[in-house]
C-alpha positions as CSV (number, residue, x, y, z in Angstrom):
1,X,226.3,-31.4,233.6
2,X,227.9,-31.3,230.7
3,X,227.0,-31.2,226.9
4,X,228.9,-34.3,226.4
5,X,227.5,-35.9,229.5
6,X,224.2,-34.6,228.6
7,X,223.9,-36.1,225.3
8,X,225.4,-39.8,226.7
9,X,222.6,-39.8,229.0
10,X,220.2,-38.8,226.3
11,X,221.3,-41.6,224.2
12,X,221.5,-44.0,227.0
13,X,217.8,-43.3,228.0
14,X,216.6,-43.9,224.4
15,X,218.3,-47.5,224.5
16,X,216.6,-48.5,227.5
17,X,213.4,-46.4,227.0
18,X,212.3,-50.2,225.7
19,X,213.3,-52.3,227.8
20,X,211.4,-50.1,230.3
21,X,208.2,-49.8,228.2
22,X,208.2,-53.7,227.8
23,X,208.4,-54.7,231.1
24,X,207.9,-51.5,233.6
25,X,210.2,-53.8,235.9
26,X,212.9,-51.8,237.8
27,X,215.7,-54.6,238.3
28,X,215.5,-55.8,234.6
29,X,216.0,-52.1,233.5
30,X,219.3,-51.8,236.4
31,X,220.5,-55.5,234.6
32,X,220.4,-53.6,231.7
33,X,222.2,-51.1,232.1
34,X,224.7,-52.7,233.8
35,X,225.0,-55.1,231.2
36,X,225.7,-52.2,228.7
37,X,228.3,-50.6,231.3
38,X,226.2,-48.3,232.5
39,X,226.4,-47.9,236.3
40,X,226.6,-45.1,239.3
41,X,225.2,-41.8,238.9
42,X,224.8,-41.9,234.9
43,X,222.7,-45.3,235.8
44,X,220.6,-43.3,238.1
45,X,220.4,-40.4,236.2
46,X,218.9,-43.0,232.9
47,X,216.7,-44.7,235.3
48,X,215.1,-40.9,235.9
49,X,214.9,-39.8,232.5
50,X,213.4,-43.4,231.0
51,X,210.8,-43.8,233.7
52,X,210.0,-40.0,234.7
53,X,210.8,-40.3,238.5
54,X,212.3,-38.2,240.6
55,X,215.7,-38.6,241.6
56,X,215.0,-40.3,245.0
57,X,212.8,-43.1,243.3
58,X,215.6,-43.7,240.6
59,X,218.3,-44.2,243.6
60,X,216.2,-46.3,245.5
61,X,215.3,-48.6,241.8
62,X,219.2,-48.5,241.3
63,X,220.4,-49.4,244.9
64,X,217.2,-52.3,245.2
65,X,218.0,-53.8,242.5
66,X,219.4,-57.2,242.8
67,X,222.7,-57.1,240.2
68,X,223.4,-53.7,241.9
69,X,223.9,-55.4,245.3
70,X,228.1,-54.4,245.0
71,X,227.0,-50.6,244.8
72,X,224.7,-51.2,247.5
73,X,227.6,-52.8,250.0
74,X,229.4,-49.5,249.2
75,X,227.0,-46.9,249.4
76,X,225.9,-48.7,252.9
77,X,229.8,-48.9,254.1
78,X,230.3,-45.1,253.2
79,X,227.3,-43.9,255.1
80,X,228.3,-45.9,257.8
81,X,231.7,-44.4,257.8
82,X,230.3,-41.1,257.7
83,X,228.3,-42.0,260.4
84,X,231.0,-43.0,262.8
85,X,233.0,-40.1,261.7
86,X,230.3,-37.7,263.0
87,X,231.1,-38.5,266.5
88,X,234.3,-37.5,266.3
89,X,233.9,-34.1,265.8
């Protein structure tokens, strides 16, 4: 990652280090975020930084959560592409 990138994710994590601390609720953390425009990877990468998971437990908080339901559907529709696309080679 880059410094730049780096330091947005720092500063991202400290704004939502709160909302984490005050509620310890996964989904109102993701509504966060996503409220502030931050969403995919740098969402997930916040989500492992603020609550000190690894990066498998962040995914899984960021795709469960219900106002990420849109990134679910495509995450779900890739790997089901990939899927398909297996048997053709």
């Amino acid at each position: 990652m880059d410094a730049e990138r780096t330091a947005r994710i720092a500063a991202l994590a400290a704004t939502a280090g709160p909302v984490w601390a005050e509620s310890h609720d996964g989904s109102a953390l993701q509504e966060f975020l996503k409220e502030i425009g931050c969403d995919g990877v740098d969402a997930v990468l916040v989500t492992r930084q603020v609550v000190g998971c690894s990066l498998g437990e962040a995914q899984e908080m960021f795709f469960t959560a219900p106002c990420r339901g849109v990134e679910l559907a495509v995450h779900n529709a890739l790997m089901e592409t990939l899927e398909r696309s297996q048997g053709d080679v």
